[in-house]
N, C-alpha and C positions, 0 to 999 in steps of 0.2 A: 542582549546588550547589557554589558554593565552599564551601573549608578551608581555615582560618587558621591561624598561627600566635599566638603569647601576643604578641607587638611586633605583629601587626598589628590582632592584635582592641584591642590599647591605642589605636591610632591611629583605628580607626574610633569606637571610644567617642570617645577627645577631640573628635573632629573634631564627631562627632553634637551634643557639648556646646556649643562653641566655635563650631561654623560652622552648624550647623543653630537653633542657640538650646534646644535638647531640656536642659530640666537632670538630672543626674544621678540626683535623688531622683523623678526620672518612669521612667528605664528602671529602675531600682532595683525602682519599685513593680512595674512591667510584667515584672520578673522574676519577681517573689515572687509573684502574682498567678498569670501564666503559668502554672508551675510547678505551685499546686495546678488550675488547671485540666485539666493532664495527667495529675497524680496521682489525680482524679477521674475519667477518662476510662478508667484503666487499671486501677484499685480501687475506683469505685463510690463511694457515699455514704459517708460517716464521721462522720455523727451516730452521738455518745455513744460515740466509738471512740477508745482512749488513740493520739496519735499523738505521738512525743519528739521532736522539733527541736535539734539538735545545731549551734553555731555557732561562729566562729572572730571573731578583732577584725577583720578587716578586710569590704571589701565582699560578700564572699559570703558573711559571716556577716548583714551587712546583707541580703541577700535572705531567709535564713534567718528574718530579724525578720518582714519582710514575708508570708514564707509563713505563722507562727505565726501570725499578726493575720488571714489567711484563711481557715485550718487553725478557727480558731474561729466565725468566721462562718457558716461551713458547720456548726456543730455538734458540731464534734470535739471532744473532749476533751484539751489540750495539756498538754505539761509544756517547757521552753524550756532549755537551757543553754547557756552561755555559756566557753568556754575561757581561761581569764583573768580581767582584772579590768575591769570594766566602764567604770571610770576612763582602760580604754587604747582604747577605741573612739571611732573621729574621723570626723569627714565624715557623710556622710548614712546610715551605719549606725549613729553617733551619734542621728542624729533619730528611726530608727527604733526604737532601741531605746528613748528617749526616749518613744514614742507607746506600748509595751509597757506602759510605767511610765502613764501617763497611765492607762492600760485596765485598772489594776491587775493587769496580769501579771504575775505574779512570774519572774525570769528567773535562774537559779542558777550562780554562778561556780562552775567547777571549774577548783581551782586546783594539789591536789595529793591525797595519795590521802584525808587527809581528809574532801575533799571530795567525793568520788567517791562513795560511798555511796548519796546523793539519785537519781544516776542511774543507779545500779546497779537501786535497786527499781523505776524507774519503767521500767526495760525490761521487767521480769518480766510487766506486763500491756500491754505495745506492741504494736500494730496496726502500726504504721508506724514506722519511723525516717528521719529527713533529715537528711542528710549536709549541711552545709551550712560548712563547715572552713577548708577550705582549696581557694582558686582555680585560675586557669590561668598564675599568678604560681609556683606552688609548682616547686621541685624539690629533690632531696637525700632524705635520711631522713628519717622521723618518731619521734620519740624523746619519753620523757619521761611526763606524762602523757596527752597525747594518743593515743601508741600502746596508751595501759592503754585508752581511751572507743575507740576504734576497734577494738581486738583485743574488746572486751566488745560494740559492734554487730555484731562479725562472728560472733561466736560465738551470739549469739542467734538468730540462723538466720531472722529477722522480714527482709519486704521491705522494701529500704534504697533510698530515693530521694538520690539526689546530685545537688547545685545546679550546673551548667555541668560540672564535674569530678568522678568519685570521688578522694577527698580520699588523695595519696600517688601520681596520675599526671602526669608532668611531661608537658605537655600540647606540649609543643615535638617531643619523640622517641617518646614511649611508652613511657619507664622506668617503673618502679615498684622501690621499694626494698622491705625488708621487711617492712615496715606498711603496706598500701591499705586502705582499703572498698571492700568487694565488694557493688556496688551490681545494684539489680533492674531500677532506671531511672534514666537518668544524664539530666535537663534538661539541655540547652546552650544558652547564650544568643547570639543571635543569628545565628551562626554554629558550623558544628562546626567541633571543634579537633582539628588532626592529631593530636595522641597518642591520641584516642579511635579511631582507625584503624588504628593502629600497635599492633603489639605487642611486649610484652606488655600495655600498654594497654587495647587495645581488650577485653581476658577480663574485665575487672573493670567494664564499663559496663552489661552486662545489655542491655536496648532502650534504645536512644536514640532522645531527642525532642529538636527542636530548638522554641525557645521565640522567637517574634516580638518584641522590646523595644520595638521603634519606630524604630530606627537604618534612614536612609535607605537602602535598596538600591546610590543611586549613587556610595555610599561605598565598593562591597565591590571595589571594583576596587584594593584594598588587598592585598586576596589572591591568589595566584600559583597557586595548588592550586586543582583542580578535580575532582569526585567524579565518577567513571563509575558513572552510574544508570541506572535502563530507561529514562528521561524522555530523557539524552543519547544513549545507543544508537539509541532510535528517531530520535531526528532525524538521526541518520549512515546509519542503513541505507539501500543503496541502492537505486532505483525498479528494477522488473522490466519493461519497456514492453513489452506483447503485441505489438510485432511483430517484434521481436528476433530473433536466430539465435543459435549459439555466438559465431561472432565478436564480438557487440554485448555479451556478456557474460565477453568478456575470454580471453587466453590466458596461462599459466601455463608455464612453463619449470622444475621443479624437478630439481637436481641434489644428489644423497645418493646414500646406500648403498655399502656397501665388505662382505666376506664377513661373515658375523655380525651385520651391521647391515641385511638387505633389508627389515627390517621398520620401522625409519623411512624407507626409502625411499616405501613403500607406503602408510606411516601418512599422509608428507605430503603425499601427491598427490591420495590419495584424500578428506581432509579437504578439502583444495584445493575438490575435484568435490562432497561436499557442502556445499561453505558456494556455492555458485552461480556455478564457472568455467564457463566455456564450453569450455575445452578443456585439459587438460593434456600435458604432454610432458614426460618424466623421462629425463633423462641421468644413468646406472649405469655402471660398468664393464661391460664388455661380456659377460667371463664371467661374470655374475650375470645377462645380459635374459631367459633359458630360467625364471629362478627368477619376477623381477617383471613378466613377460608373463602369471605364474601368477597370483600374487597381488596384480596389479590390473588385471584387465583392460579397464576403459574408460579406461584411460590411455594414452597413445601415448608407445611406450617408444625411446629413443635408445640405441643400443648405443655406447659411447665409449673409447678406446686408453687403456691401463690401467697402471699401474705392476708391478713385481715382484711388489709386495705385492697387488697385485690391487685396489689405490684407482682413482680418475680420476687419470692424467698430465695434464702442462702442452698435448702435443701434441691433447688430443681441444678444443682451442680452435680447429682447424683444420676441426673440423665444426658445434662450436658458431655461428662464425663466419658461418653459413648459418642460423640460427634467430634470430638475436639480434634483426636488424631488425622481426622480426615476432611477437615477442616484448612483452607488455603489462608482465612481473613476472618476477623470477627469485626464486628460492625456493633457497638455497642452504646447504648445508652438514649437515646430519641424516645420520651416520652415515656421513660421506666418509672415514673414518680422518685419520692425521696421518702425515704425511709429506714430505719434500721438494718433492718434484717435484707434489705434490697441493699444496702449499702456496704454488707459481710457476701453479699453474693455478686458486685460489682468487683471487690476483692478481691475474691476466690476466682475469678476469670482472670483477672491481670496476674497471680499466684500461679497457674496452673494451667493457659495457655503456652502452646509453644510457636504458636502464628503471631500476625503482628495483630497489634490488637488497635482499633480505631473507637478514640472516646467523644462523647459530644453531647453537649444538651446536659438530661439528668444524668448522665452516667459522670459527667462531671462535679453537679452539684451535690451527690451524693459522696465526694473527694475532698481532701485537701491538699494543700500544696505539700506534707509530709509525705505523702502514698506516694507520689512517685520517685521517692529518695532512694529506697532500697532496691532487690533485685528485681526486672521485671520483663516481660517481653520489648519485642520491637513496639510503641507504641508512636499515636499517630491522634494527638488532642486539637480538638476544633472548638476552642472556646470564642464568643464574643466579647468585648470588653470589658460587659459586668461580670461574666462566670470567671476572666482572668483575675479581674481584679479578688475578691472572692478570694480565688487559689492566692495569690502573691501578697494579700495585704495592700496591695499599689490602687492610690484611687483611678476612677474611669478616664478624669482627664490627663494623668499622669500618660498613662496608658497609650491613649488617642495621642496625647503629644508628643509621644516618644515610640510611635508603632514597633516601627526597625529595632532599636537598640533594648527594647523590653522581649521583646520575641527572642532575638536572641539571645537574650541574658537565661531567661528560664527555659530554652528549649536545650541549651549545656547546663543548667543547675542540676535538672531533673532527667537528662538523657532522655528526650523525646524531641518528636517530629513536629514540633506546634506550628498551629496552621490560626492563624491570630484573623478572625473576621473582620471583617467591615469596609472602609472607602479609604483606604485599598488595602487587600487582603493580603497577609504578609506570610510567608511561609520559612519555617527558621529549621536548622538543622541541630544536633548538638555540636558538630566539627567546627560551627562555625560559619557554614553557607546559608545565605539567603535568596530569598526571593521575593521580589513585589509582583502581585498581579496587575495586568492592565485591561482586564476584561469587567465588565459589570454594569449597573449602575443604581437606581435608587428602588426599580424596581423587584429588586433581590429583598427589601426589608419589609417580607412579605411571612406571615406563619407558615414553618414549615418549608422553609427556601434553605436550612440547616441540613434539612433532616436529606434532603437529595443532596445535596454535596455530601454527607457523608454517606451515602450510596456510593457515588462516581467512585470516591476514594478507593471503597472499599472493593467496587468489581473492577480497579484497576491495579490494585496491588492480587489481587485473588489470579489475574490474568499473567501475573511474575513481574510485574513492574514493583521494583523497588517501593517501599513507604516515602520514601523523601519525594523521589519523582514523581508516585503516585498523587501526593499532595500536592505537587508543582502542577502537574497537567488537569488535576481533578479543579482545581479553584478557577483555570483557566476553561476548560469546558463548562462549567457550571455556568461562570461570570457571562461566556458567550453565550449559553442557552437563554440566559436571563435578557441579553441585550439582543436576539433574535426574538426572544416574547414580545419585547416594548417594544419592536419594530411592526408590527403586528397590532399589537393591543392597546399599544403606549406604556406609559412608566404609571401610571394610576392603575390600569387596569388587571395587572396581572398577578395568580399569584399559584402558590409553586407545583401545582400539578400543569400550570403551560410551560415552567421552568424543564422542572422532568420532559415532555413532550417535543421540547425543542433540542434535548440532548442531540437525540440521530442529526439532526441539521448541523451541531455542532460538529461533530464528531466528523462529518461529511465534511463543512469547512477544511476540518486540521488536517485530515487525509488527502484531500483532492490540494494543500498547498504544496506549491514547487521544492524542495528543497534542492542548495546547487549539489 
């Protein structure tokens, strides 16, 4: 499913209007409409049940009109407000409120605290409140009396339906200042809207429902973002053909580990072998292969010439050199340390592979954002938002605040696959495609929960899956592995060898789903 931004969801409306002939006051309805149809699907009947409708001047107060005129149809009991003065409502939320009047519903300005009152009592017996305020136009503070009718919804502790947005999330980044509704269920119209993903955004939307208006589908090619679902997972997972061997399932090449670190070495290899390589081979420092011959034994372990510090040198590219060709994926960097002479031999891989090459961890810190300007393989970087910021010069909040539009900016600077970590995991192409993850949760920010995602990736590009796609399915298995652990363990208790161990469950998920 695409995700829009607030300009593009403007563009697909106009066009719906303008080029399709759909006028206005039809998606308007099919909002308002929509809307209690969800609301009924998820609360049941509301005959003879007080439900408050809370509306702003512009169009989403217009649907607000429309859900009221439903809201009653169905047999609820309304009470309607109105933020302002009714005198400043234009366009088709005019007509609607227009039909209110017609129906004899009384619809009550609130305009300052005076006025507040009306809807102060009529929450005391509310079944339901709907948010219906402010759109995916809004951003800034809420102030005034609005923030007095929203801090008084919030505090009443009742299920709070929000029309497209909860009212106070700028729907562009996922700010929220310090007045939101803290909604139960957030309708979206036609499309969801990235700040409903993003957070802080996304805490305040409860379940989201996306609501059909009518807007043609072949409009949405407006939208640049795209939602990693089980729906797209499955169609990337790749086929397993019964007659296969190791080789027809890919070989893996990971190089990690430096003293203190064998266990992202092991973490990566071995995740590697359960997400369905065929064969892995791990290049370590040599004085460490006694250690990770232990701890991971179906792995085919490369012993390689070492620094003082007991990292990989530049010179074990002299045996590398002998693997490379036969080599489907490298998997590089988890726990290689930082150093010089490791950092001429993180180089000499991206130089001199002809596989796509996967960087993370130290193999990035041993980088700067120059390295990947000039010529280089397929690559495939999984920075978190200190190692980006690091590479880009851009501080962490920068970063966090702008996931989407940073991801892509440096995943076409530098022609790579960046696979941007964190709540929520953003996956960027150089062409231009993105992806947000919708799998995960807090129990990912665990040691070592890196170093298995860049496994998954890597034994699924090793398997012929594409590096873009690999990265799109890899954060989605991962994110699910992590949120079948905390099903299990909880979100405190886990950390990334239950990650890794939950892979096959995941994997079994994506495969046993229906696709039509």
């Amino acid at each position: 499913m695409k995700l829009v931004k607030p300009d593009e969801m403007r563009k697909i409306d106009k066009k719906t209007i303008e080029e399709m002939g759909i006028p206005g006051i039809v998606l308007m309805e099919n909002a308002g409409k929509g809307t209690v149809d969800e609301m009924e699907k998820e609360f049941g009947s509301f005959v003879s049940k007080m439900i408050v409708v809370v509306c702003g001047k512009g169009n989403n107060g217009g649907d607000g009109f429309v859900i009221a005129r439903w809201l009653i149809k169905k047999g609820a009991d309304v009470c309607v407000f109105l933020i302002g003065k009714k005198d400043d409502v234009r366009g088709d939320a005019h007509i609607n409120l227009n039909i209110l009047s017609g129906m004899d519903i009384e619809v009550r300005e609130i305009i300052d605290d005076g006025t507040l009152s009306p809807f102060r009592e009529s929450l005391k017996d509310a079944y339901i409140a709907v948010d219906a305020i402010f759109g995916t136009g809004f951003k800034g503070e809420i102030g005034g009396i609005t923030a007095h009718v929203i801090n008084l919804i919030n505090e009443k502790g009742i299920p709070v339906v929000s029309v497209d947005v909860p009212s106070g999330v700028d729907c562009e980044n996922g700010d929220v200042g310090s007045v939101c509704v803290n909604a139960t269920l957030t309708c979206t119209m036609c499309l969801p809207k990235r700040g409903l993903y993003l957070y802080p955004g996304k805490m305040h939307c409860g379940k989201l429902r996306v609501t059909d208006i009518g807007a043609p589908p072949s409009l949405f090619d407006e939208a640049t973002v795209e939602l990693i679902d089980i729906s797209l997972a499955s169609s990337i997972l790749p086929q397993r053909p019964p007659y296969g061997h190791k080789g027809t399932f890919g070989k893996v090449l990971v190089l990690a580990g430096s003293p203190g670190f064998t266990g992202a070495a092991a973490l990566t290899s071995l995740s590697a072998l359960r997400c369905g390589a065929g064969l892995v081979y791990l290049g370590i420092p040599q004085s460490l292969n006694p250690i990770l011959e232990t701890k991971a034994t179906e792995v085919v372990t490369i012993p390689l010439p070492e620094t003082q510090s007991h990292t990989i040198g530049s010179s074990a590219m002299d045996v590398l050199n002998l693997y490379f060709k036969g080599i489907d994926v490298i998997a590089m960097g988890p726990g290689v340390g930082v150093h010089t002479d490791t950092r001429d031999f993180v180089i000499g891989v991206m130089q001199t592979a002809s596989s796509p090459v996967i960087i993370d961890a130290d193999g990035l810190n041993n980088l700067n954002g120059d390295d990947f300007k000039g010529d280089h393989p397929s690559l495939v970087l999984t920075p978190h938002p200190g190692e980006l910021s690091r590479l880009t010069g851009k501080s962490i909040k920068y970063i966090d605040k702008n996931r989407i539009d940073v991801a892509l900016t440096f995943a076409g600077e530098w022609n790579v696959v960046l696979v941007l970590k964190g709540a929520p995991t953003v996956v960027a192409s150089p062409d231009g495609r993105c992806y947000l993850n919708t799998t995960g949760n807090s129990a990912l920010a665990t040691a070592g929960s890196g170093d298995v995602l860049t496994g998954i990736i890597a034994a699924l590009s090793a398997q012929g899956t594409e590096p873009l796609q690999s990265a799109v399915l890899g954060v989605y298995i991962h994110g699910l592995s992590g949120d079948l652990a905390a099903k299990e363990k909880t979100e405190y208790c886990v950390i990334a060898g239950d990650v890794m161990e939950n892979i096959p469950e995941a994997i079994k998920t994506i495969k046993d789903y229906p696709l039509a």
